[in-house]
C-alpha positions as a printed Julia matrix, in Angstrom:
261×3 Matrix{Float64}:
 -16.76   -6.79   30.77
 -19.67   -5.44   28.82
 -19.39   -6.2    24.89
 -20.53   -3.45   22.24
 -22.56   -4.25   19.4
 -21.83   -3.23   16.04
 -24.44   -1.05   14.62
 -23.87   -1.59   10.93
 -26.3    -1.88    8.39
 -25.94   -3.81    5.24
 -27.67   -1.6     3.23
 -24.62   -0.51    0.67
 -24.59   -0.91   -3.31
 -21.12   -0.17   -4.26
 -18.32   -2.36   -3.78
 -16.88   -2.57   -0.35
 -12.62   -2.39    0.71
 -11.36   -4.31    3.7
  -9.29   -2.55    5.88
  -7.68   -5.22    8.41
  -5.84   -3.41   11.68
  -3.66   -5.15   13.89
  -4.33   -3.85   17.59
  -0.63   -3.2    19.91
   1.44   -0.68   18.72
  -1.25    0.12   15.66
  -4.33    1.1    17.55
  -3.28    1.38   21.01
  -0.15    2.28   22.73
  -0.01   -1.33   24.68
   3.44   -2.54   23.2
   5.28   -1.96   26.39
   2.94   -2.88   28.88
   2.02   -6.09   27.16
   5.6    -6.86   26.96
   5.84   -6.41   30.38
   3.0    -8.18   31.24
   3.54  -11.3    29.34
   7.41  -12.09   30.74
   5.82  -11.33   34.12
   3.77  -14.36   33.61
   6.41  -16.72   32.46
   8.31  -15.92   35.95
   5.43  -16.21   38.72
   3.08  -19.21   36.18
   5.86  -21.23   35.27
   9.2   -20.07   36.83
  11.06  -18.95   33.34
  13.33  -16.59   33.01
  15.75  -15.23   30.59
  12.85  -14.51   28.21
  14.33  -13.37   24.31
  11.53  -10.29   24.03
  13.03   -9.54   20.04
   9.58  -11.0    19.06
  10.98  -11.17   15.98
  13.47  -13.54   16.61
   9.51  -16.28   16.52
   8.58  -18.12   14.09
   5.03  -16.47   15.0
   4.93  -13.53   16.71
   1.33  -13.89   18.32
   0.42  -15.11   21.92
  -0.08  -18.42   21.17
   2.72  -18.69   19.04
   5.6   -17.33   21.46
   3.67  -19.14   24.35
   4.34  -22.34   22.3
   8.05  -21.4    21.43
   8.98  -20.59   25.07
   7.03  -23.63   26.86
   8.09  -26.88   24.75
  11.4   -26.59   25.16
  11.74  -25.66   28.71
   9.13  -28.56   29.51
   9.84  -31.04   27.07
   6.74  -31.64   25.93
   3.81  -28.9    24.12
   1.54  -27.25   26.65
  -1.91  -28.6    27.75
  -5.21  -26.21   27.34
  -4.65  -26.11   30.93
  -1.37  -24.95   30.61
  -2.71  -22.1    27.88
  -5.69  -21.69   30.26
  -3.54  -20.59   33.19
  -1.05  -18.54   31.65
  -3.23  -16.8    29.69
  -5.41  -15.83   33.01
  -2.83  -14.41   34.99
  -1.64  -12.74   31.8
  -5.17  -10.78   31.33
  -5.4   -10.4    35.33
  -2.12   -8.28   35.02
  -3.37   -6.17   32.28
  -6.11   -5.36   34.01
  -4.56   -4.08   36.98
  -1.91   -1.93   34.73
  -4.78   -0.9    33.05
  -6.61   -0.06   36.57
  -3.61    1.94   37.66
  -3.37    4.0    34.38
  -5.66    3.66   31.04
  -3.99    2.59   28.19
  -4.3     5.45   25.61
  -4.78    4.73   21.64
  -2.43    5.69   18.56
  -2.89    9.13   18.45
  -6.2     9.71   15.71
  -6.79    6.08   16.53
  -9.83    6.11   17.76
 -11.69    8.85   15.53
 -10.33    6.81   12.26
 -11.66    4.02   12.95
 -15.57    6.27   13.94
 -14.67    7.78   10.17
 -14.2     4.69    8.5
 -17.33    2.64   10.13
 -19.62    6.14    9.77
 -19.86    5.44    5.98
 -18.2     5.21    2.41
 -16.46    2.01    0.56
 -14.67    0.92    3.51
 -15.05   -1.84    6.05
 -12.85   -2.33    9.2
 -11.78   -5.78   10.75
  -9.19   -6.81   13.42
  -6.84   -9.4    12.55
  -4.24   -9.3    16.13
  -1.73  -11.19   17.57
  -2.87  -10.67   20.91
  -5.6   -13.51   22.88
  -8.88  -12.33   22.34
  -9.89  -10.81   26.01
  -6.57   -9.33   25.8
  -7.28   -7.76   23.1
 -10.35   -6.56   24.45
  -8.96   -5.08   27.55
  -6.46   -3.02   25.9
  -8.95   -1.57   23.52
 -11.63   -1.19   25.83
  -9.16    0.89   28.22
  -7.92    3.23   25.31
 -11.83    3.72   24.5
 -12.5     1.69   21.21
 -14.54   -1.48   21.23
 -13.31   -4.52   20.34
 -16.62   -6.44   19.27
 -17.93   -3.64   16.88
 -15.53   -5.23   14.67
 -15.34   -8.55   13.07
 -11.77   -9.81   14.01
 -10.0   -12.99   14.56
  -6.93  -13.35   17.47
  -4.37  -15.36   18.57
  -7.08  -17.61   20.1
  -8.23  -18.89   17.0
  -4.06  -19.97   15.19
  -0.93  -19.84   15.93
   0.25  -18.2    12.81
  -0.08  -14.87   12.02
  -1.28  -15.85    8.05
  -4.15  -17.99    9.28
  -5.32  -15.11   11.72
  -5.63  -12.65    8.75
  -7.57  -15.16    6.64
 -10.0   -15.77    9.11
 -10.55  -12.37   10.16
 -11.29  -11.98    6.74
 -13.58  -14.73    6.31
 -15.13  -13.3     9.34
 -15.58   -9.76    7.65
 -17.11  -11.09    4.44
 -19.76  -12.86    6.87
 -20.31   -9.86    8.72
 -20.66   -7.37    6.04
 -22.34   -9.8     3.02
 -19.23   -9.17    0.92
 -17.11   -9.52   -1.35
 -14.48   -7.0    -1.05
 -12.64   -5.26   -3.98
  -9.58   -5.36   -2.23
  -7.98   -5.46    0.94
  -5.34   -3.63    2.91
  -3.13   -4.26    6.44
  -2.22   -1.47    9.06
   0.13   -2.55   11.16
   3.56   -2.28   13.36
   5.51   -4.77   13.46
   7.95   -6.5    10.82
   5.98  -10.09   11.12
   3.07   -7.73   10.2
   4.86   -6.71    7.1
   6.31  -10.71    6.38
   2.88  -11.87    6.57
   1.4    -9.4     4.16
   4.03   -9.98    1.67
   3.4   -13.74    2.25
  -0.37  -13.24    1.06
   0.36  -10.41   -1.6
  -1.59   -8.03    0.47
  -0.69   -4.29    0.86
   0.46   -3.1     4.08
   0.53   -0.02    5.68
   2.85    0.73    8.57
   3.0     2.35   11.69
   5.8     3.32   13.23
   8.63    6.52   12.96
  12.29    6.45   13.42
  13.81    3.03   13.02
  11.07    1.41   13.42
   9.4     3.24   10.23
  11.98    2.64    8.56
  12.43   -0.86    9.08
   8.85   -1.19    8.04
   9.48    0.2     4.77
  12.69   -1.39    4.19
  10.06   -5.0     4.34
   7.68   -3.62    1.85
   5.26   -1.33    3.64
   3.75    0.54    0.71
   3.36    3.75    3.33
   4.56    4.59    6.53
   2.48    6.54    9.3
   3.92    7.76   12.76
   0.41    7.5    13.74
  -2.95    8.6    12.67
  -3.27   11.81   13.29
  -3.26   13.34    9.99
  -6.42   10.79    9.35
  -6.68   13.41    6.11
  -3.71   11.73    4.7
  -4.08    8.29    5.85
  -7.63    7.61    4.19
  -5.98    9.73    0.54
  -3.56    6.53    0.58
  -5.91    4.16    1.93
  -8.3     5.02   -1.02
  -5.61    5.08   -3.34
  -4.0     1.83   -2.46
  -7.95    0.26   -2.52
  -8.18    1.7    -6.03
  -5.4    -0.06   -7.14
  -6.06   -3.03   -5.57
  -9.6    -2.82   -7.07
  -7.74   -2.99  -10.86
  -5.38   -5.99   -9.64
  -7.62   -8.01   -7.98
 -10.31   -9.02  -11.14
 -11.92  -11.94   -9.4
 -12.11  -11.38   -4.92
 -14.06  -14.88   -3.95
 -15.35  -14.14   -0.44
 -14.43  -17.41    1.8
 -17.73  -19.23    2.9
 -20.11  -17.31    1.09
 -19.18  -17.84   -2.58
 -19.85  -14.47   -4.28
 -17.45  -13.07   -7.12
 -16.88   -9.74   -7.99
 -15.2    -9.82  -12.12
């Protein structure tokens, strides 16, 4: 598959805000078929059945982390890069025939946020997903957004959800030439919410009935069926950045150094 290049020029004098998106179920409408997908695997790869598909019933609810969870115990032993390597192949090669059959469609407003927010003003987009990188790519690629015109960091590079977000934002800071006055998460799932809360990060939710509610009931600041209203969404998003900008007083960008007082 072709890979898109980002276009962005770091030409900007104001202070910049991080806005981190998680991809299924927050900027395409993959939950399902992933689901699918990925217990399809575990039956014609490895023979398992009987797969518990509460993700939040993991420790960490990326790829890589339920791939661990459900192999070491039914094998005895952790599983080999070859193990990863094969799973994770037939995994993609069934996403890509779903996604022959019928193009995964973003979020509704999805894909014209994210043009808004990477067209201009204070704010910066990165990916920070649960999902193995060319996975991740697939499923954008098919609801027509590009993966690689963002910084991001996947299930390929940790386990844990926490170390995903940091280096996505490490990744950002490189990307851009940071620092960033603040940072905020979009995302739908609960272990999107834990996470956040783990690193004192704002999140924003997505999700409606039960599920929005659930979101807010683990500290999602706002709740959003989707983005359609984009109007709405980037009011919060710059109010939650402003008030990030007056509680975080010193942002160190990882690798690079730079403070903003």
């Amino acid at each position: 598959m072709k890979r898109c290049q980002h276009t962005w020029a770091n030409n900007a004098l104001f202070l910049m805000h991080l806005v981190m998106f998680d991809i299924d179920g927050t900027l395409t409408e993959t939950m399902k078929v992933d689901e699918e997908c990925f217990v399809r695997s575990f039956v014609e790869v490895f023979g398992f059945t009987d797969i518990d598909t509460d993700w939040s019933h993991y420790p960490h609810v990326t790829d890589s982390g339920i791939f661990h969870e459900v192999y070491a115990p039914r094998m005895g032993r952790p599983p080999t890069t070859l193990d990863v390597s094969r799973f994770r192949r037939h995994f993609i090669e069934l996403l890509a025939a779903a996604s022959s059959q019928s193009p995964f469609a973003p979020v509704a407003g999805a894909d014209r946020l994210l043009s808004r927010l990477t067209s201009g003003g204070s704010h910066r987009v990165s990916l920070a997903t649960g999902s193995w990188r060319e996975s991740a790519r697939l499923k954008m690629a098919s609801a027509g957004m590009c993966f690689d015109d963002h910084p991001a960091a996947s299930a390929d590079d940790a386990l844990e959800r926490e170390s995903i977000m940091k280096l996505s934002k490490k990744r950002a800071c490189e990307w851009y030439g940071g620092p960033f006055a603040g940072t905020v998460y979009v995302g739908d799932g609960v272990w999107d919410a834990r996470a956040c809360r783990a690193m004192g990060i704002p999140f924003i939710g997505i999700g409606s009935g039960l599920r929005g509610a659930r979101l807010a009931s683990e500290g999602a600041v706002r709740v959003f069926r989707d983005f359609s209203k984009d109007g709405l969404f980037l009011e919060s998003l710059d109010e939650l950045s402003r008030r990030a900008s007056r509680t975080e007083r010193a942002i160190i960008c990882p690798s690079i150094g730079r403070e903003v007082q």
